[in-house]
MARDO-234812 format. One record per residue (C-alpha): residue number from 1; x, y, z; residue in one letter. Coordinates in nm, 4 decimals. Layout:
+-----+----------+----------+----------+------+
|  nr |       xx |       yy |       zz | rest |
+-----+----------+----------+----------+------+
| NUM |        X |        Y |        Z |    a |
...
+-----+----------+----------+----------+------+
***
This chain:
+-----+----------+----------+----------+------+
|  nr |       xx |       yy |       zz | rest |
+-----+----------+----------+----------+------+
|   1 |   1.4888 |   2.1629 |   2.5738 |    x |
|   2 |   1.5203 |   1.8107 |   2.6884 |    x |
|   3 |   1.4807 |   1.5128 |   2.4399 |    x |
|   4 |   1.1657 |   1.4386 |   2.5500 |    x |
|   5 |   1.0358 |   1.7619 |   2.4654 |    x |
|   6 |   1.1332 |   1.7712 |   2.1399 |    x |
|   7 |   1.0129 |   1.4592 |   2.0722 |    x |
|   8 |   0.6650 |   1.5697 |   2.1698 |    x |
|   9 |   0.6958 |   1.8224 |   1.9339 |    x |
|  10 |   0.8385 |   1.6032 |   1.6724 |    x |
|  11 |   0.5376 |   1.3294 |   1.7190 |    x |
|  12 |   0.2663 |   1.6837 |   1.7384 |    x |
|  13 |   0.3950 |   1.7621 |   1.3997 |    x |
|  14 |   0.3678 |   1.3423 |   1.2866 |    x |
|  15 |  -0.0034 |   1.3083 |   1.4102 |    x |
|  16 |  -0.1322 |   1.6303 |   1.2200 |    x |
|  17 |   0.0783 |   1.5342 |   0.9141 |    x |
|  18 |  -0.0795 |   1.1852 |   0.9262 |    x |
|  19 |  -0.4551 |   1.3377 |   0.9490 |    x |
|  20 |  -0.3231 |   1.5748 |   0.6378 |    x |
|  21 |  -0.1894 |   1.2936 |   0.4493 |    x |
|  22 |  -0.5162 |   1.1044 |   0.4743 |    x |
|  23 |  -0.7728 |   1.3897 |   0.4526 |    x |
|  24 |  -0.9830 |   1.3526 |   0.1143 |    x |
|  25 |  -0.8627 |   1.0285 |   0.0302 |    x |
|  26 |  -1.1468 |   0.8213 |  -0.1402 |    x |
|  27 |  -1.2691 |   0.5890 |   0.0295 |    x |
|  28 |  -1.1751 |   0.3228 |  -0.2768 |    x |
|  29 |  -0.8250 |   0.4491 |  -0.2750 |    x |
|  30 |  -0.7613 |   0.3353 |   0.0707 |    x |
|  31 |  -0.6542 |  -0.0288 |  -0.0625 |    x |
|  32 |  -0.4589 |   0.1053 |  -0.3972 |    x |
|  33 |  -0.1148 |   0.0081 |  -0.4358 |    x |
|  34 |   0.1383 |   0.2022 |  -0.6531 |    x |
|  35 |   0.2868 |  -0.1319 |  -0.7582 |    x |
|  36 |   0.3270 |  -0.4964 |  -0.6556 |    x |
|  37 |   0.5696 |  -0.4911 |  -0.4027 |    x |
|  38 |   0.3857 |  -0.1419 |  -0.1961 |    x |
|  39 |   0.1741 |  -0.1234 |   0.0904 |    x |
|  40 |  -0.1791 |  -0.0023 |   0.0113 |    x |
|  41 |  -0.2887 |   0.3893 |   0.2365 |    x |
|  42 |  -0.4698 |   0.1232 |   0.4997 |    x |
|  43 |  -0.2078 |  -0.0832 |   0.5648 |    x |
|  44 |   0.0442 |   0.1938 |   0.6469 |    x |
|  45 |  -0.2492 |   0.3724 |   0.8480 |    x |
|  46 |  -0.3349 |   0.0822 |   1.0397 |    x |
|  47 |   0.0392 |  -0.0267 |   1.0684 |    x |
|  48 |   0.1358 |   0.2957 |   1.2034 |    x |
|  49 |  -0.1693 |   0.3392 |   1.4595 |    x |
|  50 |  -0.1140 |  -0.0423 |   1.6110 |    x |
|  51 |   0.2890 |   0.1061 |   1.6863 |    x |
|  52 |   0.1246 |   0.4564 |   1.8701 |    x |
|  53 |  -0.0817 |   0.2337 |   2.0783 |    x |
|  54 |   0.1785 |  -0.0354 |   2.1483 |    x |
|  55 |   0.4041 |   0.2769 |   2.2542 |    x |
|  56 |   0.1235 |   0.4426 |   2.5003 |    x |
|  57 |   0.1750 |   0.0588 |   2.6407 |    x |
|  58 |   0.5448 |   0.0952 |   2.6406 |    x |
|  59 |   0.5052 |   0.4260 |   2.8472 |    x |
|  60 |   0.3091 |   0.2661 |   3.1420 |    x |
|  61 |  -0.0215 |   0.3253 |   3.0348 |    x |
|  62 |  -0.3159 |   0.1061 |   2.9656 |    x |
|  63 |  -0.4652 |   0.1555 |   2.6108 |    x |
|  64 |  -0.7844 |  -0.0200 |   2.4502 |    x |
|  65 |  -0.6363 |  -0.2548 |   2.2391 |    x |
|  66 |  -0.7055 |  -0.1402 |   1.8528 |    x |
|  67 |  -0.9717 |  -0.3835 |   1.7043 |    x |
|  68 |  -0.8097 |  -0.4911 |   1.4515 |    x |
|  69 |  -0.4574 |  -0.5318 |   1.6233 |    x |
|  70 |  -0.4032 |  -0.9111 |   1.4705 |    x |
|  71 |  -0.4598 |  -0.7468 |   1.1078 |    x |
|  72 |  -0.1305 |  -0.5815 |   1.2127 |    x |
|  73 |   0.0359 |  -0.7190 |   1.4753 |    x |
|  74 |   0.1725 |  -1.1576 |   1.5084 |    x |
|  75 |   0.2025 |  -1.2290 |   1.8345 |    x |
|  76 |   0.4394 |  -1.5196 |   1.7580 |    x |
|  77 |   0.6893 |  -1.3614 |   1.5761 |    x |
|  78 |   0.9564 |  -1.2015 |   1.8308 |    x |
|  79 |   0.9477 |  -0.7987 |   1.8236 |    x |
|  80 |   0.8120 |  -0.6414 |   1.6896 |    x |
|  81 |   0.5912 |  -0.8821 |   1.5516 |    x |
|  82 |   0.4631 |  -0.6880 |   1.2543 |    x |
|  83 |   0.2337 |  -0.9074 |   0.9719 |    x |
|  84 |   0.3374 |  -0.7951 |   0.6196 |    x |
|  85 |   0.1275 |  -0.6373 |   0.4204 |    x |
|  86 |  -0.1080 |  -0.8883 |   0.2485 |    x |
|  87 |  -0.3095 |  -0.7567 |  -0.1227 |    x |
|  88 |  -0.5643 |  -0.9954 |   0.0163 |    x |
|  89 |  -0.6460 |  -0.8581 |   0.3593 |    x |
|  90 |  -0.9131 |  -0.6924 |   0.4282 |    x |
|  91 |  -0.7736 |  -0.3428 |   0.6301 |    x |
|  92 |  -0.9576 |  -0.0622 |   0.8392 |    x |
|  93 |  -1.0602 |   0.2152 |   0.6432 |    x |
|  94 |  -0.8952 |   0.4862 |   0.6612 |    x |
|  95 |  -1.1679 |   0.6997 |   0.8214 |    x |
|  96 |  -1.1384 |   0.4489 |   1.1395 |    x |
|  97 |  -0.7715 |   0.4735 |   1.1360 |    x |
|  98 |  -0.7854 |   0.8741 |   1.1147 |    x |
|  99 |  -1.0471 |   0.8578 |   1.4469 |    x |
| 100 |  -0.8434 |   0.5825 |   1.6227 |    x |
| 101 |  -0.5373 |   0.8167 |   1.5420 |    x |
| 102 |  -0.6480 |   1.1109 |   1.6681 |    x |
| 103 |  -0.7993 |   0.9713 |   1.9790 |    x |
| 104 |  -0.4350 |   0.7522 |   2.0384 |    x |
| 105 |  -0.2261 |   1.0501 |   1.9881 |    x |
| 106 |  -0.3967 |   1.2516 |   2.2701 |    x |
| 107 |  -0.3169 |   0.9603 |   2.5061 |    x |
| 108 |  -0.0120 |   0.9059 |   2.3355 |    x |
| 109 |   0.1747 |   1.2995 |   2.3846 |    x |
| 110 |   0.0077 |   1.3138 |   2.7024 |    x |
| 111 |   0.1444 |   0.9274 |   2.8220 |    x |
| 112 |   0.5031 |   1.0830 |   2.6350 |    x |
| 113 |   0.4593 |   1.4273 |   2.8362 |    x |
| 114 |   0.4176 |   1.2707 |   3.2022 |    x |
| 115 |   0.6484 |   0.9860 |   3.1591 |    x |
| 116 |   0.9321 |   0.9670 |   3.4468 |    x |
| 117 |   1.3189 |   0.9084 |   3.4173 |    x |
| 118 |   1.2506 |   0.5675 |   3.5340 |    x |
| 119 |   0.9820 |   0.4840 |   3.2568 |    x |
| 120 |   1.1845 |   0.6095 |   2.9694 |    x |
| 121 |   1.5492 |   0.4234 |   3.1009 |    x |
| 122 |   1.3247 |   0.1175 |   3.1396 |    x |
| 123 |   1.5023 |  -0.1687 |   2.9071 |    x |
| 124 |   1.3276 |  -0.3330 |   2.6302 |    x |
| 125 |   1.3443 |  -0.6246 |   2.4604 |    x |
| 126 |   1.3879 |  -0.4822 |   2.1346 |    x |
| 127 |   1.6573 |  -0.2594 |   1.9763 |    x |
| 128 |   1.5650 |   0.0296 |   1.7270 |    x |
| 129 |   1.7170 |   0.1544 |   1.4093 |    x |
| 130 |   1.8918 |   0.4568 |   1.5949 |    x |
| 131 |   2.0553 |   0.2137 |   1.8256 |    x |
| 132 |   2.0082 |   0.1572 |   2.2068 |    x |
| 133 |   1.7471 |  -0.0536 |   2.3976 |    x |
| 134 |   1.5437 |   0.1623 |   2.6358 |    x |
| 135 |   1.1943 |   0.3137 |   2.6365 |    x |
| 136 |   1.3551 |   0.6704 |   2.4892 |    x |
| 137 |   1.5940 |   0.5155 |   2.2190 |    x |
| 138 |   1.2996 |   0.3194 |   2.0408 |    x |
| 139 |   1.0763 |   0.6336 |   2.0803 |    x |
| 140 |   1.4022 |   0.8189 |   1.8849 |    x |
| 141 |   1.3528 |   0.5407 |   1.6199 |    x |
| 142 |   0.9653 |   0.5681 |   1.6265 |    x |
| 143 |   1.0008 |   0.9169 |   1.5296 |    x |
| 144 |   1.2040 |   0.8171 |   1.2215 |    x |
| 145 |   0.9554 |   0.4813 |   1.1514 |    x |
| 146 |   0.6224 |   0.7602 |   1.1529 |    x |
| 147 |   0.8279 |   1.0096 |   0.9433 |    x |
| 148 |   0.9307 |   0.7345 |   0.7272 |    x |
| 149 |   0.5710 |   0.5316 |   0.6383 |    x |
| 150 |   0.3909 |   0.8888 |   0.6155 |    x |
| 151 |   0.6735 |   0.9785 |   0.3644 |    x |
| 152 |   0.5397 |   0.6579 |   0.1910 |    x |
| 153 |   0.1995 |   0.7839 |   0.2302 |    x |
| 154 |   0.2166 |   1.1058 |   0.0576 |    x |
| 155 |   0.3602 |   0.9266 |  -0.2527 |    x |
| 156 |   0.0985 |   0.7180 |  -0.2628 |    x |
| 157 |  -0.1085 |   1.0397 |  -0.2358 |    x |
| 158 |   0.0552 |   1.1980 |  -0.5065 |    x |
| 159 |   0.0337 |   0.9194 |  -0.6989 |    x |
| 160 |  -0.3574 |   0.8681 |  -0.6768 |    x |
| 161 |  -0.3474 |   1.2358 |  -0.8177 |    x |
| 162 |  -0.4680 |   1.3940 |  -0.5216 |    x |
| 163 |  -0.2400 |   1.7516 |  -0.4058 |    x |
| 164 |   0.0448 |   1.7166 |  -0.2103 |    x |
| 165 |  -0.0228 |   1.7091 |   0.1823 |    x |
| 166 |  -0.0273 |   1.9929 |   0.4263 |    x |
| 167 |   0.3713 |   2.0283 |   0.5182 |    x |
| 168 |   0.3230 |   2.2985 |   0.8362 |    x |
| 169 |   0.1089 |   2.1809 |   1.1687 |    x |
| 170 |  -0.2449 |   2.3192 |   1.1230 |    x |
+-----+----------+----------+----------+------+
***
């Protein structure tokens, strides 16, 4: 199996766990925080949505820019430009993230599946956790970064008193 393949698989697995992580959340719960110094359910939704579409970009494809891509996203701070979370922010709900999500992940595995050599050995300015500075090292990372905020997610989600989220890909 080569990396990219499991990496599709690895990012299949992320987008259903991010639609079970989300599904019957309250509306009103969306903006909760668990403490001071947490992100609220929309920011990490929204957050992790703007980096999917950023990556279909990243790929070679074009992608519809996410409405609310400022909310997330500072253009003037260097890569990868990401605004903090902000208690006073208005965010997406998370019903629009979920749709945006799903719709962003089929262009996203399918952008992922058909990429070339040349695409994923193409140098970026921007150097992921994992280490290295091409298309396919910061994907590597990216799988870490979704694994990481959903992680966040489902505490929040267990925290709001809802049941834990759906481990296995439905």
């Amino acid at each position: 199996m080569t990396t990219t393949e499991q990496m599709v698989r690895q990012f299949r697995l992320l987008t259903d766990w991010y639609v079970s992580v989300l599904d019957g959340i309250r509306p009103e719960d969306g903006s909760h925080v668990l403490s001071e110094n947490t992100n609220s359910l929309e920011w990490l939704a929204g957050h992790l949505l703007v980096m999917r579409g950023r990556n279909i970009t990243r790929l070679g494809k074009q992608v519809e820019p996410f409405r609310y891509l400022d909310t997330f996203v500072d253009q003037t701070l260097p890569p990868p430009s990401v605004r903090a979370f902000d208690r006073n922010m208005a965010y997406p709900s998370l019903a629009e993230c979920t749709a945006a999500w799903t719709a962003c992940s089929k262009a996203f595995i399918k952008a992922l599946e058909t990429a070339d050599e040349h695409v994923l050995r193409t140098q970026i300015p921007l150097t992921g956790p994992t280490g290295g500075s091409t298309v396919e090292d910061l994907l590597t990372s990216i799988v870490l970064h979704e694994a990481f905020h959903i992680g966040q997610m489902s505490v929040i989600r267990k925290g709001l008193g809802y049941p834990a989220m759906y481990w296995f890909q439905r």
